[in-house]
C-alpha positions as protocol buffer text, in pm:
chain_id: "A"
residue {
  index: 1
  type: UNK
  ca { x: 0 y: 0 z: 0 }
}
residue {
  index: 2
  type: UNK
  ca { x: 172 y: 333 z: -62 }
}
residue {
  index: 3
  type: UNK
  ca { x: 145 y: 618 z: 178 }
}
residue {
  index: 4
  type: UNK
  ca { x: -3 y: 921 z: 82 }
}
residue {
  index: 5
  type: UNK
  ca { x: 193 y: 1254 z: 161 }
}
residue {
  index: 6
  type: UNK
  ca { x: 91 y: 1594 z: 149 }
}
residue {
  index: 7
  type: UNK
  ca { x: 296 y: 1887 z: 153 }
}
residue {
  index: 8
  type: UNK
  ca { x: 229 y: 2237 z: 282 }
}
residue {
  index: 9
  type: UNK
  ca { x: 412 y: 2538 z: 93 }
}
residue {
  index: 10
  type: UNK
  ca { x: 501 y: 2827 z: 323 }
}
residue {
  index: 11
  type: UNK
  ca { x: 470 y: 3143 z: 145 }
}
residue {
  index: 12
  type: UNK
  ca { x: 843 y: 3307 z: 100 }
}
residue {
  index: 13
  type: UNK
  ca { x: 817 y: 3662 z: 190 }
}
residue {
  index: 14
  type: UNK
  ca { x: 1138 y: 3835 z: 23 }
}
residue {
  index: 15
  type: UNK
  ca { x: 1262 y: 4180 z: 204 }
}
residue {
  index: 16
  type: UNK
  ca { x: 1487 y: 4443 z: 20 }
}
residue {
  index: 17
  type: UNK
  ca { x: 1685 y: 4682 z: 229 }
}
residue {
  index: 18
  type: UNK
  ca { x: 1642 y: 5065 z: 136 }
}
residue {
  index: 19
  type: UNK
  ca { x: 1839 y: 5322 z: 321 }
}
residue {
  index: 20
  type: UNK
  ca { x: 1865 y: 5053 z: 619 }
}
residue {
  index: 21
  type: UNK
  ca { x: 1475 y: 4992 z: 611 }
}
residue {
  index: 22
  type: UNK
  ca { x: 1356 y: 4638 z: 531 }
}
residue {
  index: 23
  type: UNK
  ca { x: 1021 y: 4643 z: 281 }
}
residue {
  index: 24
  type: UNK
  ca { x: 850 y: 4386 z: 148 }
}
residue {
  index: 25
  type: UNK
  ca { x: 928 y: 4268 z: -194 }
}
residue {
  index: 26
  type: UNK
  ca { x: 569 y: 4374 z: -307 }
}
residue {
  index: 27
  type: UNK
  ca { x: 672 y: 4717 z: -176 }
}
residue {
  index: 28
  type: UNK
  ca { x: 985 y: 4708 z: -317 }
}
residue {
  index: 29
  type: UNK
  ca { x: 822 y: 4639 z: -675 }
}
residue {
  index: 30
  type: UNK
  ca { x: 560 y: 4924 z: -596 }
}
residue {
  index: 31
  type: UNK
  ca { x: 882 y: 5146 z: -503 }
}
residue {
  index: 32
  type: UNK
  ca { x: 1120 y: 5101 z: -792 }
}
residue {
  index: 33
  type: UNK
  ca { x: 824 y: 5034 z: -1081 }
}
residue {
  index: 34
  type: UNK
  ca { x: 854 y: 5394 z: -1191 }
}
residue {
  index: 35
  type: UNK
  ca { x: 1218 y: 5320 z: -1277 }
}
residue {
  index: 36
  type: UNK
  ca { x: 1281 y: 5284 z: -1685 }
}
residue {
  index: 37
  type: UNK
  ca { x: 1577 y: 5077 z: -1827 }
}
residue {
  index: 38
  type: UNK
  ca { x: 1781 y: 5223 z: -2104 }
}
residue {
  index: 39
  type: UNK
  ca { x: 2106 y: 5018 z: -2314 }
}
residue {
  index: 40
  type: UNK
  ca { x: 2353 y: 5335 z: -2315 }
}
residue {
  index: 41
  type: UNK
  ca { x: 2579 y: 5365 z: -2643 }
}
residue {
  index: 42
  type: UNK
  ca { x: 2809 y: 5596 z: -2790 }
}
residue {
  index: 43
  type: UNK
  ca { x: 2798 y: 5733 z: -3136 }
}
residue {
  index: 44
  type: UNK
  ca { x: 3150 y: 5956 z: -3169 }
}
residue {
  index: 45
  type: UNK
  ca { x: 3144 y: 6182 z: -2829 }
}
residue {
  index: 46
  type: UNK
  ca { x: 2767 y: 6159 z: -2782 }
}
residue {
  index: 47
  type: UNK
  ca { x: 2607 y: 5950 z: -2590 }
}
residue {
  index: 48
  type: UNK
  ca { x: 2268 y: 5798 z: -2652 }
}
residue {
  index: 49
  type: UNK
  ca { x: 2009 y: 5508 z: -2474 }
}
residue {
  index: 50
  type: UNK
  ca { x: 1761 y: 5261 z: -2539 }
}
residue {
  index: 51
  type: UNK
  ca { x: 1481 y: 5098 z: -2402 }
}
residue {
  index: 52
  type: UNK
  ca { x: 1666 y: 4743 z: -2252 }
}
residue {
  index: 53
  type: UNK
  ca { x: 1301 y: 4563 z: -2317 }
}
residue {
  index: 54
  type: UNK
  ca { x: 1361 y: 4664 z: -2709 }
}
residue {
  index: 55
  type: UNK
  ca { x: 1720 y: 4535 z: -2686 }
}
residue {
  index: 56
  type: UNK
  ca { x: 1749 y: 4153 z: -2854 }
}
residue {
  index: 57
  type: UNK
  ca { x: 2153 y: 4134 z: -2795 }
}
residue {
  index: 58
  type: UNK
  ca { x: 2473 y: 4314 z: -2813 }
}
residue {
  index: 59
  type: UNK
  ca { x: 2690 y: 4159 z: -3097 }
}
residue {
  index: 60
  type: UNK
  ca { x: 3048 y: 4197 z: -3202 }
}
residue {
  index: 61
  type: UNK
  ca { x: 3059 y: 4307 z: -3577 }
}
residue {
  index: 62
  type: UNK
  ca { x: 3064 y: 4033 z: -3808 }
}
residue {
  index: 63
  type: UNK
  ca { x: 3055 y: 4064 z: -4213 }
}
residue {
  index: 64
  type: UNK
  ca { x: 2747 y: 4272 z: -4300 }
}
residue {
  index: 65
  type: UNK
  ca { x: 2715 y: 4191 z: -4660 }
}
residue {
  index: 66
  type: UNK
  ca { x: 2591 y: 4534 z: -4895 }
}
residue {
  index: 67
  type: UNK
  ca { x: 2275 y: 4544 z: -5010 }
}
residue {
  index: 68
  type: UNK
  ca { x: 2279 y: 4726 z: -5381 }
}
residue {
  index: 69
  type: UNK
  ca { x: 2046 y: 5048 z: -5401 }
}
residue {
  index: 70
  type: UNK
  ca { x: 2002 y: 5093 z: -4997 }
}
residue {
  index: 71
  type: UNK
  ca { x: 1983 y: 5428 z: -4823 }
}
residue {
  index: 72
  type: UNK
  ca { x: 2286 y: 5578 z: -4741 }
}
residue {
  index: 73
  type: UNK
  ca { x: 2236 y: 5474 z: -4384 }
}
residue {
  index: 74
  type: UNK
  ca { x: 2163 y: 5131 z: -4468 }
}
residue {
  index: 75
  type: UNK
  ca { x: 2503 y: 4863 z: -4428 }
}
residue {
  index: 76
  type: UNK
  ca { x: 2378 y: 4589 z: -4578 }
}
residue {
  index: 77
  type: UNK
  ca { x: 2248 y: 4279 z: -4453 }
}
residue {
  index: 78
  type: UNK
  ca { x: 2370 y: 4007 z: -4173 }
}
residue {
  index: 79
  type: UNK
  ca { x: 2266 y: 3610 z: -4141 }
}
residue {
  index: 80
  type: UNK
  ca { x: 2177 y: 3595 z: -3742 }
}
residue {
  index: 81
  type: UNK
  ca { x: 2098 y: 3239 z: -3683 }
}
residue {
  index: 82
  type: UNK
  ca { x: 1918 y: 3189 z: -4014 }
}
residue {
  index: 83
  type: UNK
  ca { x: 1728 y: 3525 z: -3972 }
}
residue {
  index: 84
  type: UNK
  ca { x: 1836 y: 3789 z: -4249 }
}
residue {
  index: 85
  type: UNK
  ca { x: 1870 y: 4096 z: -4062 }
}
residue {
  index: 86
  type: UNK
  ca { x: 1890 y: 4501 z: -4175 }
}
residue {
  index: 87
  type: UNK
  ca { x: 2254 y: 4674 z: -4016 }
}
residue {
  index: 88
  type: UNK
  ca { x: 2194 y: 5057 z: -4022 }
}
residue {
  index: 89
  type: UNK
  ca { x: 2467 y: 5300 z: -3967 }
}
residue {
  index: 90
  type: UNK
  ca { x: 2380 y: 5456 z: -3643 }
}
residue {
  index: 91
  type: UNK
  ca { x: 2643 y: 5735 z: -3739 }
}
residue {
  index: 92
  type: UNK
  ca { x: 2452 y: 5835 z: -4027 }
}
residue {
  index: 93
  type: UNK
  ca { x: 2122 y: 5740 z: -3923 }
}
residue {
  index: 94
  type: UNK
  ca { x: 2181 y: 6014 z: -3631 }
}
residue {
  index: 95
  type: UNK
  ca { x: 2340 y: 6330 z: -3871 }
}
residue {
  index: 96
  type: UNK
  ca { x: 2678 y: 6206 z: -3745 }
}
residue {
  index: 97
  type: UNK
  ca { x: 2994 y: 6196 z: -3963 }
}
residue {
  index: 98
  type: UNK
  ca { x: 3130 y: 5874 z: -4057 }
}
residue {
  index: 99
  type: UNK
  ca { x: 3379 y: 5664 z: -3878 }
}
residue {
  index: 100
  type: UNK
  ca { x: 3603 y: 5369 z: -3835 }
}
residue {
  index: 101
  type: UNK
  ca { x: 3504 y: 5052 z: -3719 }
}
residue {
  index: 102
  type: UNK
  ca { x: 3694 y: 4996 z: -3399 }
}
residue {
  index: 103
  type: UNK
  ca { x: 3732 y: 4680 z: -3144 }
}
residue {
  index: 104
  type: UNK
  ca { x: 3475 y: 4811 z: -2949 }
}
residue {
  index: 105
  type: UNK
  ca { x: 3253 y: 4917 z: -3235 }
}
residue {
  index: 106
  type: UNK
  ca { x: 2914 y: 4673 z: -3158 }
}
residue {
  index: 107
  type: UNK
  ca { x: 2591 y: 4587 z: -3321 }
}
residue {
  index: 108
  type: UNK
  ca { x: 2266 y: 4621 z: -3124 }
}
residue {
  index: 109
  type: UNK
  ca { x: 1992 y: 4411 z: -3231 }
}
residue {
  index: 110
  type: UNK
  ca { x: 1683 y: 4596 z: -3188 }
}
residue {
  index: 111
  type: UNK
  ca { x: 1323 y: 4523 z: -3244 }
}
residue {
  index: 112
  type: UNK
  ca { x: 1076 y: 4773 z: -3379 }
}
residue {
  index: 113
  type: UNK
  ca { x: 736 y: 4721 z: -3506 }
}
residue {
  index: 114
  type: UNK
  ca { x: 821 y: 4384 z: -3509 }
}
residue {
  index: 115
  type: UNK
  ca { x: 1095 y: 4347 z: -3723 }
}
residue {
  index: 116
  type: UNK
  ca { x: 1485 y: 4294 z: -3631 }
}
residue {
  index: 117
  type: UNK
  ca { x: 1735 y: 4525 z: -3699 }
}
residue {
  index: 118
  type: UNK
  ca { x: 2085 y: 4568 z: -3596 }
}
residue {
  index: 119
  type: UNK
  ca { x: 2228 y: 4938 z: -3530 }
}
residue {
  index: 120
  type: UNK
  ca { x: 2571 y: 4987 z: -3546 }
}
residue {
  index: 121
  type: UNK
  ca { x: 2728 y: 5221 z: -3282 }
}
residue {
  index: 122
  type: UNK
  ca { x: 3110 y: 5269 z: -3140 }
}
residue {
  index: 123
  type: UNK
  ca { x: 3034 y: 5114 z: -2833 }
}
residue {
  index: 124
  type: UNK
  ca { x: 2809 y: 4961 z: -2567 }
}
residue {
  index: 125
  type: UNK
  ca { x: 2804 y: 5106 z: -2204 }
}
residue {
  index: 126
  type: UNK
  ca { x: 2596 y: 5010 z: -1933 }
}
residue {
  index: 127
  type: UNK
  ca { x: 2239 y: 4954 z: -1843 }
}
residue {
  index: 128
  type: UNK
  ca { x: 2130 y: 5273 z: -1702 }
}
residue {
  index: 129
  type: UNK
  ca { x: 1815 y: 5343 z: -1462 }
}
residue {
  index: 130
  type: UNK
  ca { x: 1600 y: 5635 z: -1508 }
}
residue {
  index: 131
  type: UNK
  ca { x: 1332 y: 5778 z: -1298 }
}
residue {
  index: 132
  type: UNK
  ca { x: 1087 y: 5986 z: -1502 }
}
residue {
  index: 133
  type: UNK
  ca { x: 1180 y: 6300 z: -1333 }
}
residue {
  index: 134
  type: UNK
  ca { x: 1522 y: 6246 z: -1440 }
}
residue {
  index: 135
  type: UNK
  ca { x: 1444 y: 6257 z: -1812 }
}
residue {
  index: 136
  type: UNK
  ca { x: 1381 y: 6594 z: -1960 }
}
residue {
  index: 137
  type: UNK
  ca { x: 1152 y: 6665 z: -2258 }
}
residue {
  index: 138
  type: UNK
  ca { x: 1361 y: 6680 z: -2621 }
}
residue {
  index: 139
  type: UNK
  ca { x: 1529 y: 7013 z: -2703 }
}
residue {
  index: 140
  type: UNK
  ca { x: 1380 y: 7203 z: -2996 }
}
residue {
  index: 141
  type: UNK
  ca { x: 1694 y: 7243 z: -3128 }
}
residue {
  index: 142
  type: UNK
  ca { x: 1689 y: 6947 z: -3303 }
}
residue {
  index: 143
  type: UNK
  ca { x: 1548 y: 6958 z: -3709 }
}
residue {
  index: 144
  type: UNK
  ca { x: 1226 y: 6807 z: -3778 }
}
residue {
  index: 145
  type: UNK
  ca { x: 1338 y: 6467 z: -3880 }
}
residue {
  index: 146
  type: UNK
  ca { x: 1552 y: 6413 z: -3588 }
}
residue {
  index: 147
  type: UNK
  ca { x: 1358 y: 6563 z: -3327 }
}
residue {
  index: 148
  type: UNK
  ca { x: 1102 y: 6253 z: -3432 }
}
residue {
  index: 149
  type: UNK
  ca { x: 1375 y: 5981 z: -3260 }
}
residue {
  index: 150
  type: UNK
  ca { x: 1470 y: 6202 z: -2979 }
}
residue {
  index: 151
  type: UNK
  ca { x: 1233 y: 6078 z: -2671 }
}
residue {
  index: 152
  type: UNK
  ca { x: 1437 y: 6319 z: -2372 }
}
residue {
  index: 153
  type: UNK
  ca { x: 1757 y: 6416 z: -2224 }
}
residue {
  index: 154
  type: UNK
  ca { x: 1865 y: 6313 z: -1929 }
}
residue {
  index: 155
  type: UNK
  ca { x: 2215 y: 6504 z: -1787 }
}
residue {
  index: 156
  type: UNK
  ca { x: 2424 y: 6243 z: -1589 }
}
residue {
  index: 157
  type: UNK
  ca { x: 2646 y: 6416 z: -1321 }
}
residue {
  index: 158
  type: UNK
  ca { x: 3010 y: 6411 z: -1455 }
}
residue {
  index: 159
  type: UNK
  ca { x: 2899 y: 6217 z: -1768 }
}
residue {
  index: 160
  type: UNK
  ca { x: 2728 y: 6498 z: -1974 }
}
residue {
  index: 161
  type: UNK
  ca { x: 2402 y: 6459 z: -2175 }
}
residue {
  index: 162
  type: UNK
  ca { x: 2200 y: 6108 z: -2286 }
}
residue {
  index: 163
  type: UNK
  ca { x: 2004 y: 6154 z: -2580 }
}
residue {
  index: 164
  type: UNK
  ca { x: 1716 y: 5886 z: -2543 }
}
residue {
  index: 165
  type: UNK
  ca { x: 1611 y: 5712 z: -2885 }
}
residue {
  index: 166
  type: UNK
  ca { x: 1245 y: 5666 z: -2944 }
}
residue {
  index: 167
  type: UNK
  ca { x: 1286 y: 5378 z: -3151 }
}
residue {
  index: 168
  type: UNK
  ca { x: 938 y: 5393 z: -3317 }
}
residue {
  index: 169
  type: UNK
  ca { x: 1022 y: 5677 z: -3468 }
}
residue {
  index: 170
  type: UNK
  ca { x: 1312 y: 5607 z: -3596 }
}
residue {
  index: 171
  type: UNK
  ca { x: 1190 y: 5592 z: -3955 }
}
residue {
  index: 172
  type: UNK
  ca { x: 893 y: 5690 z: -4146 }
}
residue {
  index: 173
  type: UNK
  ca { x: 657 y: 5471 z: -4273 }
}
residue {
  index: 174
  type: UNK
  ca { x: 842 y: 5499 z: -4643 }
}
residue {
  index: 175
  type: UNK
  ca { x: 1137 y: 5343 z: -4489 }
}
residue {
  index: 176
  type: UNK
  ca { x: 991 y: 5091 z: -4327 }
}
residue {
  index: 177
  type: UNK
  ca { x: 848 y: 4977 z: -4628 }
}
residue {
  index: 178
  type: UNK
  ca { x: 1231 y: 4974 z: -4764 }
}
residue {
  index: 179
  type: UNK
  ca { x: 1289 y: 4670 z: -4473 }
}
residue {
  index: 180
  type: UNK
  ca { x: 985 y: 4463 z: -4530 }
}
């Protein structure tokens, strides 16, 4: 005859330490919720983020093969695990002037509207949080077209300004239509 068991689970109550103050992890989650996760990158001297949940992965730069007739900002093409994926020229997506590829020169795979692309940039940083009071609104300054991408500012103490991308706006609709 085999002997029944049953087995009680005791709720796990998980405590995060703020300041020396113990709050429950519920509180915790409630406290830091506001908080917004951005992929920090460098194009030349600037300095620019993106929303982590849009980031796929952080790549080193493998051959991007050309793609014949393609925008100016447009690389070319890469094979990503059987997936044929757009490489645009965050340089000269963003007004920049053109540069080297260096060894620290990465591609970040992105995901917009539901499609994959990878944007080149000089280098990968850190994952930065943001509160919302910390990010400003974007500057005027900016032309038309690029004022689109620009979602705030943020100025990090002894770091200088972050540009934040708003990646849905990172192209018009015509574009788009250029990567379908």
């Amino acid at each position: 005859m085999q002997e029944q068991r049953t087995q009680v689970i005791q709720p796990v109550i998980v405590t995060v330490s703020k300041g020396g103050q113990q709050m429950s992890q519920a509180a915790a989650t409630e406290e830091y919720s506001g908080f917004s996760q951005w992929v920090t990158f460098s194009l030349g001297n600037e300095k620019y983020g993106i929303d982590v949940m849009r980031v796929k992965e952080v790549l080193r730069v493998s051959e991007i093969s050309p793609v014949p007739g393609a925008s100016a900002y447009v690389l070319g093409i890469i094979n990503l695990r059987g997936a044929v994926v757009t490489v645009i020229d965050g340089r000269t997506r963003f007004g920049l002037d053109a540069g080297e590829l260096m060894e620290s020169s990465r591609l970040v795979i992105i995901e917009v509207n539901g499609k994959h692309l990878g944007l080149l940039v000089d280098g990968v940083s850190e994952v930065l949080n943001l509160e919302p009071a910390d990010i400003e609104q974007s500057p005027s300054v900016a032309t038309d077209e690029s004022h689109d991408f620009i979602q705030g500012v943020t100025n990090r103490e002894g770091e200088g300004l972050l540009i934040l991308v708003n990646l849905d706006e990172l192209f018009t609709e015509d574009e788009w239509q250029e990567f379908a």
